[in-house]
VOPARO-310636 format. One record per residue (C-alpha): residue number from 1; residue in one letter; x, y, z. Coordinates in steps of 0.1 Angstrom, whole numbers. Layout:
BEGIN
<baro seq="NUM" type="A" u="X" v="Y" w="Z"/>
...
This chain:
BEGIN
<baro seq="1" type="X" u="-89" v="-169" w="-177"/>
<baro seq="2" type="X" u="-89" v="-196" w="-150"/>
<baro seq="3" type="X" u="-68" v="-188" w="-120"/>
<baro seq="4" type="X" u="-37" v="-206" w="-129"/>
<baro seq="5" type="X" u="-12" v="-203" w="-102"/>
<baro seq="6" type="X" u="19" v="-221" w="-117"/>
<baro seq="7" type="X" u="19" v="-193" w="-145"/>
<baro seq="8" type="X" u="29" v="-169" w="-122"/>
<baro seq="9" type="X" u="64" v="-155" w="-121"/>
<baro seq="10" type="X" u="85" v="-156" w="-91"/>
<baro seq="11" type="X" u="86" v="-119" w="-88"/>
<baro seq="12" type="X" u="46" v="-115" w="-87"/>
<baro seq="13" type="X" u="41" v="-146" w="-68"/>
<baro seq="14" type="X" u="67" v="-128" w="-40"/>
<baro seq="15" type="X" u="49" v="-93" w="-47"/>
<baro seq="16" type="X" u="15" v="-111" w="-40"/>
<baro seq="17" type="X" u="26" v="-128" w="-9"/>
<baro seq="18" type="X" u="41" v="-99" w="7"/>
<baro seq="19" type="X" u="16" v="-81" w="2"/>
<baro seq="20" type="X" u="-10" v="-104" w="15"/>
<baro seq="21" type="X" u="8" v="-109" w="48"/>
<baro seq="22" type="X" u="-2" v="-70" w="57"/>
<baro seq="23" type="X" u="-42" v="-79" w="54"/>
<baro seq="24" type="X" u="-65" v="-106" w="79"/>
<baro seq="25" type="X" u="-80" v="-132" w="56"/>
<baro seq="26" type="X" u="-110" v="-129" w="72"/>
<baro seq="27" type="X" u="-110" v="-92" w="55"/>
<baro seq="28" type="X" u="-102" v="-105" w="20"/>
<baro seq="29" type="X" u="-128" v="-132" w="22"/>
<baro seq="30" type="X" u="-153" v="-105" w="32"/>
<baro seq="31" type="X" u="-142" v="-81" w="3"/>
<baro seq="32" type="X" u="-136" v="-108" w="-24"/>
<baro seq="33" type="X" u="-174" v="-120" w="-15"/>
<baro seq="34" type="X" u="-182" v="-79" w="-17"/>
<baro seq="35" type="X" u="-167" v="-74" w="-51"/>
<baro seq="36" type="X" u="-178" v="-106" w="-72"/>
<baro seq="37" type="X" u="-215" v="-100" w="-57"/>
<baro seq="38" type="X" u="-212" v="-65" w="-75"/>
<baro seq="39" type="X" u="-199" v="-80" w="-103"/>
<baro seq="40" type="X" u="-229" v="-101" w="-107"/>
<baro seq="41" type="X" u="-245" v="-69" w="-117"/>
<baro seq="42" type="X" u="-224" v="-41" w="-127"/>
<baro seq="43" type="X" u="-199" v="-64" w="-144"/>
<baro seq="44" type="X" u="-202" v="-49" w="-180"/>
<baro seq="45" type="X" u="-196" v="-14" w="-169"/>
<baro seq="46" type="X" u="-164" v="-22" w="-158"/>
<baro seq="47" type="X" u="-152" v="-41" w="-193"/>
<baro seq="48" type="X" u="-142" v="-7" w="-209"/>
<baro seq="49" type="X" u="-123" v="4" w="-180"/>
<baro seq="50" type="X" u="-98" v="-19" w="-175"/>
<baro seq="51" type="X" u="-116" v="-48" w="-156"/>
<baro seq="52" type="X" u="-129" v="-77" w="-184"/>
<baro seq="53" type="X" u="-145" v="-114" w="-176"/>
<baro seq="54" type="X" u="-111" v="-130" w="-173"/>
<baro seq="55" type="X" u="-105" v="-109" w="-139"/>
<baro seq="56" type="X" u="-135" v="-116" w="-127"/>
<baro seq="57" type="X" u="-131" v="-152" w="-131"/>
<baro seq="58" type="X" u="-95" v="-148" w="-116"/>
<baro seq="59" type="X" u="-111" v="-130" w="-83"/>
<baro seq="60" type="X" u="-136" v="-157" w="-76"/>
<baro seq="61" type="X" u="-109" v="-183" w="-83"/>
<baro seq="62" type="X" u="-84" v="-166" w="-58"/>
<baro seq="63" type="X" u="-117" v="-170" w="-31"/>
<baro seq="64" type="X" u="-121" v="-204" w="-38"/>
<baro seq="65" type="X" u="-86" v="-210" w="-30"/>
<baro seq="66" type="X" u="-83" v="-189" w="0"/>
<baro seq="67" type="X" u="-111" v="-208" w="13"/>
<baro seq="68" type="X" u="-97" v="-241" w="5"/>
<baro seq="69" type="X" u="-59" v="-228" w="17"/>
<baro seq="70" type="X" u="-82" v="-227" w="49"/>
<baro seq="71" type="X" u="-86" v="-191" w="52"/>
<baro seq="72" type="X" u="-116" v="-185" w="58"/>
<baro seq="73" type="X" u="-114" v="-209" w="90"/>
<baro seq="74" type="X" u="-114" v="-190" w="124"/>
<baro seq="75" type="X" u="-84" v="-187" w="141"/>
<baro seq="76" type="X" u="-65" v="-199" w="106"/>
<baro seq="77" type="X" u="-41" v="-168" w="108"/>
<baro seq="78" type="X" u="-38" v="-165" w="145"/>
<baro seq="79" type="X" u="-8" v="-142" w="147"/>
<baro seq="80" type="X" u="-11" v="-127" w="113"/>
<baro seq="81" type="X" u="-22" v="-90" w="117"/>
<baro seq="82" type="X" u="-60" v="-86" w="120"/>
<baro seq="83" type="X" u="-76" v="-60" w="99"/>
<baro seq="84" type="X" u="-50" v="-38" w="82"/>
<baro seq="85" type="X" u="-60" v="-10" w="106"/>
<baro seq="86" type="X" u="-23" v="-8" w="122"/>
<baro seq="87" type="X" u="-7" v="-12" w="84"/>
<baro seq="88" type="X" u="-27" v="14" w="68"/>
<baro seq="89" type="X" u="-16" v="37" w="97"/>
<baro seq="90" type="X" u="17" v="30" w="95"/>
<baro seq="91" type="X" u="17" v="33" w="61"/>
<baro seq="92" type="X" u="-3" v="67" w="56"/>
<baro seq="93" type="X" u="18" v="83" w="84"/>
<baro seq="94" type="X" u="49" v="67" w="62"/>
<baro seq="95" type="X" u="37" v="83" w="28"/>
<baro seq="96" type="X" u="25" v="114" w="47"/>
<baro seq="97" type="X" u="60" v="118" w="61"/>
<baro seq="98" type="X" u="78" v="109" w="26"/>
<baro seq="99" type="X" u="58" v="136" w="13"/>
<baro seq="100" type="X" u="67" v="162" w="35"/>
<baro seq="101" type="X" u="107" v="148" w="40"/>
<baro seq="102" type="X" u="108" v="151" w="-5"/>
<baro seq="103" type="X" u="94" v="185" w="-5"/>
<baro seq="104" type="X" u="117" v="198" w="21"/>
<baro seq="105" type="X" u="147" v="180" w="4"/>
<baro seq="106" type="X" u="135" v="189" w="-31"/>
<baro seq="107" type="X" u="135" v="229" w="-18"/>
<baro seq="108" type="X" u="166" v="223" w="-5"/>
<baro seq="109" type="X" u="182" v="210" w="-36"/>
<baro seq="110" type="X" u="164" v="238" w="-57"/>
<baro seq="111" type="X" u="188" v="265" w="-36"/>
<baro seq="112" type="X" u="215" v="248" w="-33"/>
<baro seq="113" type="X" u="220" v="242" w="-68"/>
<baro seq="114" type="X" u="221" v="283" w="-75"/>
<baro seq="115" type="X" u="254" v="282" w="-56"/>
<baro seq="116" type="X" u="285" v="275" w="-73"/>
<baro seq="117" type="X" u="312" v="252" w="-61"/>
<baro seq="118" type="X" u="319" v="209" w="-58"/>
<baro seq="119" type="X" u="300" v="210" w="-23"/>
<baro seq="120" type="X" u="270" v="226" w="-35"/>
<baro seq="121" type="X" u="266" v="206" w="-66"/>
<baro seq="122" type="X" u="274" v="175" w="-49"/>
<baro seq="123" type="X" u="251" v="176" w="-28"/>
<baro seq="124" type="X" u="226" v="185" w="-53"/>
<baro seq="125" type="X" u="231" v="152" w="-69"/>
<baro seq="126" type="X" u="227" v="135" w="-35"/>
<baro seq="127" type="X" u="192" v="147" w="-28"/>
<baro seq="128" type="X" u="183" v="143" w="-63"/>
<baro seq="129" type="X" u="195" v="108" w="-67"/>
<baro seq="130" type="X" u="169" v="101" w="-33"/>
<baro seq="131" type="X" u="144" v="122" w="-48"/>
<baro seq="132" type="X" u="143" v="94" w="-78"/>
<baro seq="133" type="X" u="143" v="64" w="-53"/>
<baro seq="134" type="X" u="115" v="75" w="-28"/>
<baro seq="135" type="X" u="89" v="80" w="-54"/>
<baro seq="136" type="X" u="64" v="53" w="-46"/>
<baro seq="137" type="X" u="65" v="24" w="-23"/>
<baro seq="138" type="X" u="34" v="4" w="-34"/>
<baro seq="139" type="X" u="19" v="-15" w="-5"/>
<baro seq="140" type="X" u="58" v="-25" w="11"/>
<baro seq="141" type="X" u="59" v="-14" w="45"/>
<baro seq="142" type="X" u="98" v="-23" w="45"/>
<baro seq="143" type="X" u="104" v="-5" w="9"/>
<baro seq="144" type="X" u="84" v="29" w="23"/>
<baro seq="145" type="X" u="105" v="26" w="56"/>
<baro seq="146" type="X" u="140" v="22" w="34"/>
<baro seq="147" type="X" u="127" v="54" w="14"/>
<baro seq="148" type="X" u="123" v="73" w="47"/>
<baro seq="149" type="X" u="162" v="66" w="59"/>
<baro seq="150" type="X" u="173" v="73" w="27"/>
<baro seq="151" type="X" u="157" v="110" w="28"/>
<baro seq="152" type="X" u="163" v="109" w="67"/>
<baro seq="153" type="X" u="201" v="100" w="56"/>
<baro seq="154" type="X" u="200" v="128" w="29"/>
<baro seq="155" type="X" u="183" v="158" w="47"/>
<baro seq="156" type="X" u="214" v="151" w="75"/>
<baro seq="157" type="X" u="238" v="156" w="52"/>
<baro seq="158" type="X" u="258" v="187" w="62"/>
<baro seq="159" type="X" u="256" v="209" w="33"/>
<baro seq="160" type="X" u="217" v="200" w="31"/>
<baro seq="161" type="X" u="210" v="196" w="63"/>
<baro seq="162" type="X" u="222" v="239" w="65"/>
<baro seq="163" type="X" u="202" v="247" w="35"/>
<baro seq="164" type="X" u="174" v="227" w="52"/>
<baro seq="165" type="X" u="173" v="245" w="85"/>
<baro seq="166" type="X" u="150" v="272" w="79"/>
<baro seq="167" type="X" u="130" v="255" w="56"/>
<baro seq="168" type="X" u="114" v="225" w="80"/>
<baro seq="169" type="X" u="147" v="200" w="78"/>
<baro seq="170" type="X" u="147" v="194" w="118"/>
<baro seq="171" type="X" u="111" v="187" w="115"/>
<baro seq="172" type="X" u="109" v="165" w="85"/>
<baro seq="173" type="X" u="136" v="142" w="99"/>
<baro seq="174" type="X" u="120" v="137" w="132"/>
<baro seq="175" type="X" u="86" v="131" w="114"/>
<baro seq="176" type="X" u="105" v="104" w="90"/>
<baro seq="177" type="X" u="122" v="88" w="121"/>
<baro seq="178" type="X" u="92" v="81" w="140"/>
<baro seq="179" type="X" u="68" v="68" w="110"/>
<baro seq="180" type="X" u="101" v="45" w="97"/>
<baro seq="181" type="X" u="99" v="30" w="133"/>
<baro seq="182" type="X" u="60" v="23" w="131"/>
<baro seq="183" type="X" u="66" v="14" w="96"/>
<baro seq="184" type="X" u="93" v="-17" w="111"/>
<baro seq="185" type="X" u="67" v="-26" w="136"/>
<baro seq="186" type="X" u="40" v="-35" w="112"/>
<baro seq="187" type="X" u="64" v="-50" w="85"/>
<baro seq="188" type="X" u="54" v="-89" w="79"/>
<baro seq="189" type="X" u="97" v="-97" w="94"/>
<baro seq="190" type="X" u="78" v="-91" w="125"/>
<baro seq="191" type="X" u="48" v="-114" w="124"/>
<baro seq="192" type="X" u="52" v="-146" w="142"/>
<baro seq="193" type="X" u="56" v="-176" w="128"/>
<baro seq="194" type="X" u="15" v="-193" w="115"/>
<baro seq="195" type="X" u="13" v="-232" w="104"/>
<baro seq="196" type="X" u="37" v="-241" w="80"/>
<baro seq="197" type="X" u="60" v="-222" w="59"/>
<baro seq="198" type="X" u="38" v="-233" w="29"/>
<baro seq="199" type="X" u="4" v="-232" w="42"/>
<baro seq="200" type="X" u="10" v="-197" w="54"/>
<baro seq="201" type="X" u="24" v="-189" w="22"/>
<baro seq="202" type="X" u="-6" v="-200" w="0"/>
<baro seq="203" type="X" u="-31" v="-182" w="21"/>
<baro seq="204" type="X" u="-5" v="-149" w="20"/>
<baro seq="205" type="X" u="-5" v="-156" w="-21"/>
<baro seq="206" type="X" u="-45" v="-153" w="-21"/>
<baro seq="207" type="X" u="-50" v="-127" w="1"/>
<baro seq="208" type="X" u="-25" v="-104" w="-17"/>
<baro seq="209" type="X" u="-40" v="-116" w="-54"/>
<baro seq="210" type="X" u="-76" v="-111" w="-39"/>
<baro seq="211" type="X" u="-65" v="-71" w="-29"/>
<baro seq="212" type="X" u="-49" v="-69" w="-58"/>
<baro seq="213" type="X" u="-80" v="-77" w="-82"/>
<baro seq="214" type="X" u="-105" v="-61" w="-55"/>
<baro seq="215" type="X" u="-88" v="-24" w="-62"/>
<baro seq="216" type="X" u="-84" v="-36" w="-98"/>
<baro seq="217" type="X" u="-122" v="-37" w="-98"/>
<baro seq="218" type="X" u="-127" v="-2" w="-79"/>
<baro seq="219" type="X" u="-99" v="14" w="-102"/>
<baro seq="220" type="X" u="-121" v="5" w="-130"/>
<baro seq="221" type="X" u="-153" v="13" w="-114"/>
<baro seq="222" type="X" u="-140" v="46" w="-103"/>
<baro seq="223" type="X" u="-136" v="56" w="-136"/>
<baro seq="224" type="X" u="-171" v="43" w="-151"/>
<baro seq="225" type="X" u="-187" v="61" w="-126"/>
<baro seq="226" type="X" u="-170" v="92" w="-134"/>
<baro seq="227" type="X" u="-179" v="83" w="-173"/>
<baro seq="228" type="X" u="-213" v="74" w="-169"/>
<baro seq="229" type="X" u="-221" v="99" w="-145"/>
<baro seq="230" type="X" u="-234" v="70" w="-120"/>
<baro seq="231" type="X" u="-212" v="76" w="-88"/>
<baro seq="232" type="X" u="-229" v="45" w="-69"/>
<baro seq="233" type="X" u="-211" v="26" w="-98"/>
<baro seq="234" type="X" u="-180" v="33" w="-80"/>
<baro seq="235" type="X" u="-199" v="27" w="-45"/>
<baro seq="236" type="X" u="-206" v="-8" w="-51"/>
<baro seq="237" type="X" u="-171" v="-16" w="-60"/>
<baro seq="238" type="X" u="-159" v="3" w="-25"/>
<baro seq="239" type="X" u="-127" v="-12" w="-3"/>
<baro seq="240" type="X" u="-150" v="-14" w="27"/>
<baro seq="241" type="X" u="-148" v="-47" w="39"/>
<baro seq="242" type="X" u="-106" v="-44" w="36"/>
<baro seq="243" type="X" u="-105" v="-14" w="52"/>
<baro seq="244" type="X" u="-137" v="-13" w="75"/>
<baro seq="245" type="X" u="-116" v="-8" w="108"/>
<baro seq="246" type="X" u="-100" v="22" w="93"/>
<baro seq="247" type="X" u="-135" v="37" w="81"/>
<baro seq="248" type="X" u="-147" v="30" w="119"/>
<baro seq="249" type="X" u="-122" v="50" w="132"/>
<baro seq="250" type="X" u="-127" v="76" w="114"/>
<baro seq="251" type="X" u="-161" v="81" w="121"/>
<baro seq="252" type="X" u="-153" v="80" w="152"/>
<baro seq="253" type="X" u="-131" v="111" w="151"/>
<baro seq="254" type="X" u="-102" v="93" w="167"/>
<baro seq="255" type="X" u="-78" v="99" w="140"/>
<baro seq="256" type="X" u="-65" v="128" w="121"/>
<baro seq="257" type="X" u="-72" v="111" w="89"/>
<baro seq="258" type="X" u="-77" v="125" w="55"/>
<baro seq="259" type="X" u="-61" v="100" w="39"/>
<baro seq="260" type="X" u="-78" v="71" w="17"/>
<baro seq="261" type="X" u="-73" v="32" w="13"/>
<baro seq="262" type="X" u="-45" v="26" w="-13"/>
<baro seq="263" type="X" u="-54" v="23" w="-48"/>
């Protein structure tokens, strides 16, 4: 299938672009050109896992159009976050601290909903009704950072907030507060202004269709690897070049890490 931009809905056009403004387009150049020169080889491994010939042809049609968008020109996106380094932070110390705030609320609810009486019980459906809305954020560094006030909002609730106290409450909320407010800092509201509205748009639109297909690919070779018992299957097909500022640091031991590039 030939990349075909006008086919797109406006929901996954918007999904696309946001989600291209967290990434340098000199990263998803690098990793597009990574991915289809695996392909070139290791492309019918990947067929019965999910990625076929028509995303493949979709990949190297979103590079071609980055490059033409003028992405791949130096100093194209000056302003637009280089590397996703800060992003991925933001957003691993965001999911880490959604983790922790949803296990501390979801404790919370579980004892509060052996008591009887309206304040208990209402406060039980509180949490619960947060519990269902801070599932998963995707790549949105705005959606994770709502998801953090809403469980910031809920563990401060009086009734929960009590329950909470002994069981890491204090803790959780300041961990939420200060990865929402790194979460803010790195969402794209905050990037300044590059070229025009629509040329900064297009090249937003490839980059997030490039990441997109890139962890399609890996997705898929992840699980022929695991298959075919060839783990350099899923190697080749490795976020490197996306997340290369992330791996550096890490080798360097100047992070806490742990955490991996988003799937």
């Amino acid at each position: 299938m030939a990349l075909d931009l006008s086919t797109l809905s406006a929901r996954k056009r918007e999904e696309y672009v946001n989600l291209g403004r967290q990434y340098g387009s000199a990263d998803t150049l690098a990793q597009a050109n990574q991915t289809i020169n695996s392909l070139g080889t290791e492309a019918t491994f990947l067929v019965d896992h999910g990625f076929g010939p028509d995303d493949a042809t979709r990949l190297t049609g979103a590079r071609d159009g980055l490059l033409a968008a003028g992405g791949g020109r130096e100093g194209a996106r000056t302003g637009k976050k280089t590397t996703s380094l800060a992003y991925v932070s933001a957003m691993d110390a965001g999911k880490g601290a959604r983790t922790q705030g949803r296990a501390v609320l979801g404790n919370a609810a579980a004892s509060l909903a052996e008591l009887e009486g309206d304040a208990p019980q209402k406060a039980v459906e509180r949490a619960t009704a947060v519990l269902e809305r801070t599932g998963t954020a995707g790549d949105d560094a705005t959606l994770l950072a709502d998801q953090l006030g809403l469980l910031a909002g809920a563990l401060q609730d009086k009734v929960i907030a009590e329950e909470a106290k002994g069981r890491g409450g204090p803790a959780a909320v300041a961990t939420i507060g200060k990865a929402a407010k790194k979460l803010r800092d790195v969402a794209p509201t905050k990037a300044p202004p590059r070229g025009t509205p629509v040329e900064t748009e297009e090249i937003d639109l490839f980059d997030g269709l490039i990441v997109t297909l890139c962890r399609a690919a890996r997705k898929s070779a992840r699980s022929a690897g695991r298959l075919l018992g060839r783990p350099a299957l899923a190697k080749a097909f490795a976020l490197t070049k996306l997340y290369a500022a992330r791996g550096a640091e890490r080798s360097t031991g100047t992070t806490g890490g742990g955490t991996t590039p988003p799937a």
